[in-house]
N, C-alpha and C positions, 0 to 999 in steps of 0.2 A: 582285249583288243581295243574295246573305245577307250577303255583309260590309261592305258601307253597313249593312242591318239591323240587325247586330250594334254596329256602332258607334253608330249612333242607339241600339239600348235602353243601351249604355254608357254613353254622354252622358246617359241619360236617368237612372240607376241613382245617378250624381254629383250630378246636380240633385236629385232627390228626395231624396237622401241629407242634402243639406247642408239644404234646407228643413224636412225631418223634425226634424232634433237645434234648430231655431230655434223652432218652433212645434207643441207637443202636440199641441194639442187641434184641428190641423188648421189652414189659413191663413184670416185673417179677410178675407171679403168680405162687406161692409155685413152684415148680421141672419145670414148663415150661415155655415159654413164650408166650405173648398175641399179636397178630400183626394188630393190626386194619388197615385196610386202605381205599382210597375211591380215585374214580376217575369220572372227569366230562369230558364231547366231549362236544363241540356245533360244529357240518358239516355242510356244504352247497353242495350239489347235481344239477346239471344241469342232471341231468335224472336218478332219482332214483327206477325206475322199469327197468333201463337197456335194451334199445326198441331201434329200429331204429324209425328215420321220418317215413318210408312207412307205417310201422305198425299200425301208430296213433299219436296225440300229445305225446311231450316228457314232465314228468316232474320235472320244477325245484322248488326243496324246500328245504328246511335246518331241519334238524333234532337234537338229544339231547340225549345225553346218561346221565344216572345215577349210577356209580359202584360203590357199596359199598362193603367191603369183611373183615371177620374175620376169622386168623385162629390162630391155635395152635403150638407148635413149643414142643415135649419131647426130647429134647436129653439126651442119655447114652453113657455108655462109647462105643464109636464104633459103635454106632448104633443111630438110631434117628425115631420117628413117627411125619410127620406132618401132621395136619388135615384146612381144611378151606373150609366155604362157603363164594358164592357169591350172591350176587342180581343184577340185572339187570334192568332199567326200560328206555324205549327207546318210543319217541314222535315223529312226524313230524308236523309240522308247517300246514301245509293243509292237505296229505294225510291221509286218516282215518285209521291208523293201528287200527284191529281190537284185536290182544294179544299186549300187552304190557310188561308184565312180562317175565327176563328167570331168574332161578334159577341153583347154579351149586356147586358140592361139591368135594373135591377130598380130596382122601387119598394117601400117597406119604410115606413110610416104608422100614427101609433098618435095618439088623438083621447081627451083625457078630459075630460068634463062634469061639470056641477056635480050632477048627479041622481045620483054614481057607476055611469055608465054609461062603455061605452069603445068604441069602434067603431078598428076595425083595416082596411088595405087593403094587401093586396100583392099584387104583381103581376111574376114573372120572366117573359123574355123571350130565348130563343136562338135566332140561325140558326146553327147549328153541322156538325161532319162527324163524327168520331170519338167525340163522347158520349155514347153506345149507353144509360148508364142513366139520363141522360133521359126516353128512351121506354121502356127497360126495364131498373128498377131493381135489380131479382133478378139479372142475370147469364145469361139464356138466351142474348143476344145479345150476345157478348165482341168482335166486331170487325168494323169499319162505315166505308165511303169515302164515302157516297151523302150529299149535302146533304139537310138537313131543317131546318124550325123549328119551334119552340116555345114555348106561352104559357100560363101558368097563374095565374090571377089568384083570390084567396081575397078575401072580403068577409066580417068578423067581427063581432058585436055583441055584448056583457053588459053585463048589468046587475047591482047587489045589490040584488035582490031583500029578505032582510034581511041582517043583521051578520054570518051565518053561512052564510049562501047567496045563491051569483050562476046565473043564468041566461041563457044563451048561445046567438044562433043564426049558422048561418053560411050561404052559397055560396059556391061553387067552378063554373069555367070551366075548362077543359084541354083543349087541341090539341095534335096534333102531326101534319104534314105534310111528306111528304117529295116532296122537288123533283121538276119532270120534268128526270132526269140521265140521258143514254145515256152518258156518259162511267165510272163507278165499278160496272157489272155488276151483279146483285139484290139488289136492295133487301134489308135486316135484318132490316127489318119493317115493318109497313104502317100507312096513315095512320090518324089515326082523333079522335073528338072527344066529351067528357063534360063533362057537367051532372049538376050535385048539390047537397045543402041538409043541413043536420042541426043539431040540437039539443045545446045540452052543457050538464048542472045538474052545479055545484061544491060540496061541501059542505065549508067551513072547519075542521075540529075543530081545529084548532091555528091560529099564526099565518102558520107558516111552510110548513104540511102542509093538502093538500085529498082529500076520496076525490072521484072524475071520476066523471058515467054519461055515456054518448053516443051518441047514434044518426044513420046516415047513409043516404040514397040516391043513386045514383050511376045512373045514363045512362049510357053508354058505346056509340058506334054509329064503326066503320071509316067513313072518307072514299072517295070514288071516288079509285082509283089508275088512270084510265083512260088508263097512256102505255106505253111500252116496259120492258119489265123489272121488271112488277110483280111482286113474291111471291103475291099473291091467285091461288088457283085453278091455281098449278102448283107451288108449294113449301108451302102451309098452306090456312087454308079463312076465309072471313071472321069475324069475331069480333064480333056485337053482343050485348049483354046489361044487364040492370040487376041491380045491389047492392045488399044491406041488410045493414046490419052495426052490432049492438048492443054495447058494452063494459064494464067496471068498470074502475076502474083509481083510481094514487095517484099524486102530485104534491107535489115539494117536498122538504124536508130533515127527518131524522130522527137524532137526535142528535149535530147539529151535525160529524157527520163522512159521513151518507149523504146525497147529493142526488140529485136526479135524478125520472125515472117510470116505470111500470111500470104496463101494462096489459091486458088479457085479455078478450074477447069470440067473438063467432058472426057469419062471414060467410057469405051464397050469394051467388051469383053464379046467376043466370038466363040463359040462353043461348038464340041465335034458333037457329033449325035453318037446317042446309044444305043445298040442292039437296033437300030434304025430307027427310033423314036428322036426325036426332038425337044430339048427342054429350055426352057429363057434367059438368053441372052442378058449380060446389062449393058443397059444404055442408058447413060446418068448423069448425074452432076456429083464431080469428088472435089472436096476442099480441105487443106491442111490448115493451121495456125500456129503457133509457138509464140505466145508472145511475154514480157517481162514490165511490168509499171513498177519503176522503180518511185514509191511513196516517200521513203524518209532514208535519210544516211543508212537505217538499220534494217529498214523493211520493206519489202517486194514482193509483190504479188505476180503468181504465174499463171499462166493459162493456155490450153491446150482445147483447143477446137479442131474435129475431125469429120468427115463422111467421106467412108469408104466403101468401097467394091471388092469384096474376097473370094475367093473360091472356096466351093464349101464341100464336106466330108460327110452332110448330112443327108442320110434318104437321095432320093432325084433331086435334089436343088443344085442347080451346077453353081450358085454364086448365095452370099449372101450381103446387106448391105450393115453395117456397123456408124451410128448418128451417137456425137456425143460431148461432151463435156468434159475437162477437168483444168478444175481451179485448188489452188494450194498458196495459203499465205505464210511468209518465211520474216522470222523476226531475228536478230542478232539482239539479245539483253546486255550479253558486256562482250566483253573480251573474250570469252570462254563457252558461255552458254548460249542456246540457240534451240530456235523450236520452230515446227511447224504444224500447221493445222488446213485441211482440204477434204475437198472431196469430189466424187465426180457421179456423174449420168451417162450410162451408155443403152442405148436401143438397137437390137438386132435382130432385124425382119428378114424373113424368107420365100420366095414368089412361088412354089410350089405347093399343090397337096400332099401330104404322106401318102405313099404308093404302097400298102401291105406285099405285093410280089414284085420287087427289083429286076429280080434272075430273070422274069414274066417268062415262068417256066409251068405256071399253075398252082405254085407253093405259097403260103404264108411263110415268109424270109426271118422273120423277127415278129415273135406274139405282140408285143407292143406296140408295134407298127399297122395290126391288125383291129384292135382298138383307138388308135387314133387316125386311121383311115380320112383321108380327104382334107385332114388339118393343115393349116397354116401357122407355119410354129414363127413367133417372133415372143426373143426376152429382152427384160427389162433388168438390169446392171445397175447396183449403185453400189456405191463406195464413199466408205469415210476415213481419213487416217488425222491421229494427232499424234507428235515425236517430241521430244525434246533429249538434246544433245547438247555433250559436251566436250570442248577442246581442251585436254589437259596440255596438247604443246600441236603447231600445226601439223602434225606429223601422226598427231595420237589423237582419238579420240573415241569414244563411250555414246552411247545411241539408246534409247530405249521409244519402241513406240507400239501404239496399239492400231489395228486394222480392222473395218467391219466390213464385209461384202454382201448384197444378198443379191439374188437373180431371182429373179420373178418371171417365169415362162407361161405361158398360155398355154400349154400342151397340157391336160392331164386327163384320167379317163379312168372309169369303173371297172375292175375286174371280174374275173368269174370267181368270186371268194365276196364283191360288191364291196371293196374295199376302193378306196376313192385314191389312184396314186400319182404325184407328182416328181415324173423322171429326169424332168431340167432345171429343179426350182431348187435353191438350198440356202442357207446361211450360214455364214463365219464368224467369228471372234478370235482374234489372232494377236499374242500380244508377243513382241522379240524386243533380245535382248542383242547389242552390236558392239564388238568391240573391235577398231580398225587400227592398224598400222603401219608406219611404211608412205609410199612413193605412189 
């Protein structure tokens, strides 16, 4: 079966290949265009469950990705709908992944009127196994077998108000739901489903530069996980609450060599109580950044500044916060070759003690939780990645790069065996190989 597979995305990699170098802007079917395309990974992993030593054998294996993807392409005048799905189909070498399959589809729509108003809709779509920051973005959740889907649809509207100010409102929709699966052990994290609306006024002072204000509310209420191997109520504790979060922030380009945005506001987070117990709110400062210095014709440096506020799946912590870093520099050598080298810093703190009885029924819930009793779990994340790549035609191109991760957690503790273990702390070595083609 993998080597029919492989041979299909091969056949498939040749077609796409030779359609790409024929037609740019994509293959013409009557008013739109058609964008096939497909991508292969072969990785190699020196510990692909992400574990310390203490924990247990580490495993090294090599795995294999399959992507294939179609989509659509309508443009009009001023406006455009794109549509595309994907498939996914992911192997390891020994490990027995039990799903195989993700599937993912997005819709991506921008609408402009004559009133200069502009109404936007997008809408992604996953049923996936392994994409943990899906459901959680930050990194609490580093690795995941259990089937889930997910849908997140944004609904956007502005207008210009005048020549120097647009006014902007949006919703948002977001689920995520994980299967009934006795087959992949407990769950990563639990279902759960938000509703939200918010406000965004723009104000133009340049042509190419805007200062943003913005305001959001957010819903957020867990789904019943009423099946075998819930996390709810014996690994964390339910999680509903609603969001308010006000910002400032800048948009745009700033002397034709800075682009990007940068943003800085006040989030809470309101949380329901559990079992009649009460656990900590946030109330904080969250700041975004995305920005681009562009250095020379060939080279740019990127950067990604964050503090976030998440909802957390861990013990009683109803939130946790995510402080961090990442910097990546990007060189063009010629025409064809290309490389990048970065890395990043991420901190993630949590305002609770470990609670040994969740249920607080009288039982130790989880042994581990009983030895780490009263802790304050916060890790430390770092990341290094170097890549170099090559364009054999814009349409095709060959990737190889290597990744190193480690996490460094403060949690760990003495067993009844007196053996010293470390159950959040692990290290990576991850080297892939990429080949893309296509639209």
């Amino acid at each position: 079966m993998k080597r029919i597979l492989m041979l299909i995305c091969f056949l498939g990699l040749l077609a796409v290949g030779t359609l790409a170098q024929q037609y740019q802007e994509g293959i013409p079917w009557g008013n739109a265009y058609f964008k096939p395309s497909v991508e292969f990974i072969y990785a190699h992993s020196d510990n692909i469950m992400r574990v310390d030593s203490s924990m247990g054998d580490k495993l090294d294996d090599n795995f294999w990705i399959i992507r294939p993807q179609v989509g659509l392409e309508f443009p009009f005048e001023n406006s455009y709908v794109n549509l595309a799905i994907q498939y996914e189909y992911k192997d390891y070498d020994d490990y027995d992944l039990v799903h195989h399959d993700t599937w993912a589809g997005t819709l991506d729509s921008q609408f402009r009127f004559a009133n200069n108003s502009v109404l936007s809709i997008k809408d992604h779509y996953i049923q996936g196994v392994q994409q943990t920051e899906q459901f959680d973005p930050d990194m609490e959740v580093y690795w995941g077998t259990s089937k889930f889907s997910r849908n997140q649809l944004v609904v956007d509207y502005s207008i210009r108000v005048t020549s120097l100010n647009t006014l902007g409102f949006h919703l948002s929709h977001n689920f995520v739901d994980f299967k009934s699966d006795n087959d992949s052990g407990i769950l990563p994290f639990y279902s759960y489903g938000q509703k939200g609306g918010g406000i965004t006024w723009k104000y133009h002072y340049q042509p190419l530069a805007s200062l943003v204000f913005e305001w959001e509310l957010i819903q957020s209420d867990p789904r019943n996980d009423n099946y075998l191997y819930t996390p709810v109520g014996t690994f964390t504790t339910e999680k509903s609450y609603r969001e308010n979060r006000v910002s400032i922030g800048w948009e745009g380009n700033a002397q034709r060599k800075l682009s990007g945005f940068a943003k800085i506001g006040y989030k809470r987070m309101n949380f329901g109580d559990y079992l009649g117990i009460s656990f900590d709110d946030y109330k904080g400062v969250v700041a975004d950044a995305g920005l681009t210095l562009r250095l020379t014709e060939f080279s740019d440096l990127n950067a990604v500044l964050f503090r976030h506020g998440n909802q957390s799946s861990f013990n009683v912590n109803n939130y946790y916060t995510a402080t961090g870093a990442d910097i990546r520099f990007h060189h063009q050598f010629n025409r064809y070759l290309f490389g990048t080298i970065g890395g990043k810093y991420q901190k993630n703190d949590y305002p609770e003690g470990i609670d040994y009885d969740i249920n607080k029924d009288g039982m130790v819930d989880v042994s581990m939780f009983w030895y780490l009793r009263g802790q304050k779990r916060n890790d430390e994340i770092t990341q290094f990645l170097a890549e170099l790549g090559y364009h054999f035609t814009p349409r095709v191109s060959l990737r190889l790069n290597y990744l190193y991760e480690n996490r460094d957690s403060n949690l760990r503790y003495i067993d009844a065996f007196n053996i010293l273990r470390k159950p959040f702390s692990y290290s990576e070595n991850r080297f892939v190989f990429q080949i893309q083609m296509g639209w």
